[in-house]
N, C-alpha and C positions, 0 to 999 in steps of 0.2 A: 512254090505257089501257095497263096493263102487262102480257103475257102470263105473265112470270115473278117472282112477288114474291120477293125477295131480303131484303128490311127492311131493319135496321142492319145487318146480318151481309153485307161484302166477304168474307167468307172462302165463304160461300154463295155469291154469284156467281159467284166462281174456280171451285169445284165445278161451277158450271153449266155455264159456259165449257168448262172442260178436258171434264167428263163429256161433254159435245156435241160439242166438237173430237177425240175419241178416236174415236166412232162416227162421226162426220164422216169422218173421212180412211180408217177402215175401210171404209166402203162407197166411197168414192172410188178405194181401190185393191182392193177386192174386186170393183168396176166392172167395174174394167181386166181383173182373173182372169178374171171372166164371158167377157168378150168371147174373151180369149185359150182356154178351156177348153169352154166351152159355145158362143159363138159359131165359134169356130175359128181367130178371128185373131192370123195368129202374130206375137207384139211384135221391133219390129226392135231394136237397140242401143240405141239413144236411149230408145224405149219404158221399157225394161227400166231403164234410168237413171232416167227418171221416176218410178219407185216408189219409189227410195230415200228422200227424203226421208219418205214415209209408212209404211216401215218403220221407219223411228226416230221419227218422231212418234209414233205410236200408243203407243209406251210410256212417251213422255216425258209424253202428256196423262194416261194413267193415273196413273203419277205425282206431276201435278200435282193430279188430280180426288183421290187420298188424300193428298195433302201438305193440301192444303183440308179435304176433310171431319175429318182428326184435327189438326186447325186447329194447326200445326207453324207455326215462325214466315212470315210473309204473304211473305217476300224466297225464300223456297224455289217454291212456286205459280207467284210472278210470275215467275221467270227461266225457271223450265221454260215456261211462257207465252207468256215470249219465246222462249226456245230454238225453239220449234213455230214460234213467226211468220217467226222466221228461217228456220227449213228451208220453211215454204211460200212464203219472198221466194227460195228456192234455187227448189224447184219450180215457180213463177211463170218464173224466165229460164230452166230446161229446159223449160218449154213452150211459150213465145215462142220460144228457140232452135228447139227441133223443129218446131216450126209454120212458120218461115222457111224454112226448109231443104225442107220439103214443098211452098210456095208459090216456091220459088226465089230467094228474095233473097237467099240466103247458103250456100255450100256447106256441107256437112256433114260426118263426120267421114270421112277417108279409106278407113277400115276397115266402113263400112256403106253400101255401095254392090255393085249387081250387075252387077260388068264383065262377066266373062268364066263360063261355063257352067262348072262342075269338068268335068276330062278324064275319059271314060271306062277304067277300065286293065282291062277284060275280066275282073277277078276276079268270085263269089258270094260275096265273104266280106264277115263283118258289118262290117267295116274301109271296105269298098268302098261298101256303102250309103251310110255317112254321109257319102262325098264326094257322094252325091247331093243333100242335102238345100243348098238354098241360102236362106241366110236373105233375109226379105224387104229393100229397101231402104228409108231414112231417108226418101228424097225421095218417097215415095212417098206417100199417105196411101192407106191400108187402106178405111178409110171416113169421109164425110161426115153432121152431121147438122144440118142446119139451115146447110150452109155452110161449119162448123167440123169440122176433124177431131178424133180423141180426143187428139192433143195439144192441139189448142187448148181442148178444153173442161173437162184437167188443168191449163190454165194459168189459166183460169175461177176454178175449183173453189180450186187454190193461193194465187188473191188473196183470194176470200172467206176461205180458212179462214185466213190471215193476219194480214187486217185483224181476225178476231175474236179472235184470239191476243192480239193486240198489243193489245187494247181490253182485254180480260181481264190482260194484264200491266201495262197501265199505268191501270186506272182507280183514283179514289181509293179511299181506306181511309176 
């Protein structure tokens, strides 16, 4: 049983594909905003690295979902297609990477770690505040849900939207 008739028409399924992988990966990093704005937690380095690739896909699927419906030649669709699959084969090792690095089998990057407290220098100026503020660490996971932290269930989320990139880029015509 098919959920999505598509017919003759590859250039419809691309449509399908990219339209689904556009709002896919928006809510995947609109996720992450949630957590960071309404939940409160605040994304460390890595984090913040992790949505890159979903800032550049989302407009590449768009993209690709009007490169498809004004059915432009099929070699346009499919590379943006892949371009996406690639950026979530990026997003897949930033969140295996970050996931590591939280469970400790691999250090992380030098500059996202909480050694040492900021000095206090006795000023009230708004200067002075922001040495207060110290961002969270890598190695840290914020939270767990089922096990997995929100990197690992970015790394999740990156393989699926991937594999369906790459099935949208290379199925036949």
């Amino acid at each position: 049983m098919t959920v999505i008739s598509t017919g003759a028409n590859p250039s419809r399924l691309r449509a399908w594909i990219s339209g689904f992988l556009a709002i896919a990966m928006a809510a995947t990093v609109g996720s992450a905003l949630a957590f960071q704005y309404i939940g409160g937690y605040i994304p460390c380095k890595l984090c913040y690295e992790q949505r890159i690739p979903y800032y550049i896909g989302i407009p590449l699927m768009v993209l690709a979902f009007l490169a498809s419906v004004l059915r432009l030649p099929s070699w346009i669709s499919r590379g943006l297609l892949a371009l996406g699959g690639l950026l979530m084969l990026y997003g897949l090792y930033l969140g295996i990477f970050h996931s590591g690095v939280e469970w400790g089998w691999w250090p992380g990057p030098t500059d996202c770690t909480n050694v040492a407290a900021p000095v206090d220098t006795g000023g009230n100026g708004v200067l002075d505040s922001l040495d207060k503020f110290v961002p969270p660490s890598c190695d840290k996971a914020a939270l767990r849900i089922l096990g997995l932290s929100l990197a690992g269930w970015q790394a999740i989320a990156a393989l699926i939207l991937g594999a369906i990139a790459f099935k949208g880029a290379f199925a036949r015509d």
